[in-house]
C-alpha distance (Angstrom), angle and dihedral (degrees) to the residues before:
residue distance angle dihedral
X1 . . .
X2 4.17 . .
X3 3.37 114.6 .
X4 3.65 121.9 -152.6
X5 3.59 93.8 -107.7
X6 3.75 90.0 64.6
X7 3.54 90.8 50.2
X8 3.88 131.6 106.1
X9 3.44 118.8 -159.9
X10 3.40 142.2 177.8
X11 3.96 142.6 176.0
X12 3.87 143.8 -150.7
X13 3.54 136.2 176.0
X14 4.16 118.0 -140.1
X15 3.43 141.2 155.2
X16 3.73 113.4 -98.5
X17 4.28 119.7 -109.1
X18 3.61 117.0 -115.0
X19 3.67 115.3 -68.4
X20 3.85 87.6 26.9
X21 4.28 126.8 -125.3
X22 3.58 124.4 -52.2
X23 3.60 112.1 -125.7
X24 4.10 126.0 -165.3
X25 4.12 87.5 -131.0
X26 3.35 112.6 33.9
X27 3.76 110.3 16.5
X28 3.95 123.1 -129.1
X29 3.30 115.1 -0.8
X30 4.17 123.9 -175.8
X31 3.85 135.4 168.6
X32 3.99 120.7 85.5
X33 3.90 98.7 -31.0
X34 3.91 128.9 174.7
X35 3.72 126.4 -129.1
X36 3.96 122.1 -149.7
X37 3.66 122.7 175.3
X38 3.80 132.6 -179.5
X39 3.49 133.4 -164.3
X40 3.87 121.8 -158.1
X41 3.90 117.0 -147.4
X42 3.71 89.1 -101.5
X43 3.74 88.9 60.6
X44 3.79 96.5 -105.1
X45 3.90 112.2 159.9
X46 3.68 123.9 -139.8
X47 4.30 116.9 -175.1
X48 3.35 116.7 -175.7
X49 3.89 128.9 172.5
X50 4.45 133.6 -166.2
X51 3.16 131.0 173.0
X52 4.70 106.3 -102.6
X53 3.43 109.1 -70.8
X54 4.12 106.2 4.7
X55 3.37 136.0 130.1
X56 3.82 99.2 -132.1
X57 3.78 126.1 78.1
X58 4.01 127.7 -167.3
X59 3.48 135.8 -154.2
X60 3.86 111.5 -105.3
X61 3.63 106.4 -129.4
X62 3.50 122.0 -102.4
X63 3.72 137.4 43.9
X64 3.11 160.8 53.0
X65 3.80 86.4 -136.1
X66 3.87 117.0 -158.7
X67 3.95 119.3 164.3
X68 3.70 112.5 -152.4
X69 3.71 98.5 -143.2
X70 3.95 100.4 30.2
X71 4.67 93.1 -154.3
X72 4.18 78.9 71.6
X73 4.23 87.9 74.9
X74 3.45 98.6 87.9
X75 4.04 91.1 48.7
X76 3.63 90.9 44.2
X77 3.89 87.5 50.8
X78 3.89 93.5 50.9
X79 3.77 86.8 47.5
X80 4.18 90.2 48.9
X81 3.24 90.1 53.9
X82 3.65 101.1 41.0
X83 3.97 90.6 62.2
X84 3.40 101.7 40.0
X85 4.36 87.4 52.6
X86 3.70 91.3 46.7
X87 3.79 116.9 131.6
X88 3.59 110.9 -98.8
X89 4.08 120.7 -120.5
């Protein structure tokens, strides 16, 4: 099990793509949402998504998420964030 401690974690707030992100408990969601990912030393991946400013975080959909060289999280979360604030067509 990862403990928080072994944890690194890091947030950013975007505005969501058309048609939004699928979550696992709520379904799409859209609007200014934040991102925060973690990445346990064993390179387990956690995405989570909330709309600015709440209290409650979902699940992104998708996954299991496992990086094979956990140091690549922070890249990966620029790069998350990066497509999913991408200017629209």
């Amino acid at each position: 099990m990862t403990t928080k401690s072994d944890m690194t974690e890091k947030f950013s707030v975007f505005t969501a793509p058309r048609g939004g992100v699928m979550t696992k408990e709520v379904g799409v969601v859209t609007g200014e949402l934040e991102l925060h990912t973690a990445a346990g030393d064993d390179g387990t991946l956690t995405l989570r998504i909330r709309y600015a400013g709440a209290d409650e975080w979902y699940t992104v959909d998708g996954g299991p998420y496992r990086l094979h060289d956990p140091r690549d999280h922070e890249v990966l979360h620029d790069v998350l964030v990066g497509l999913l604030h991408r200017p629209q067509p």
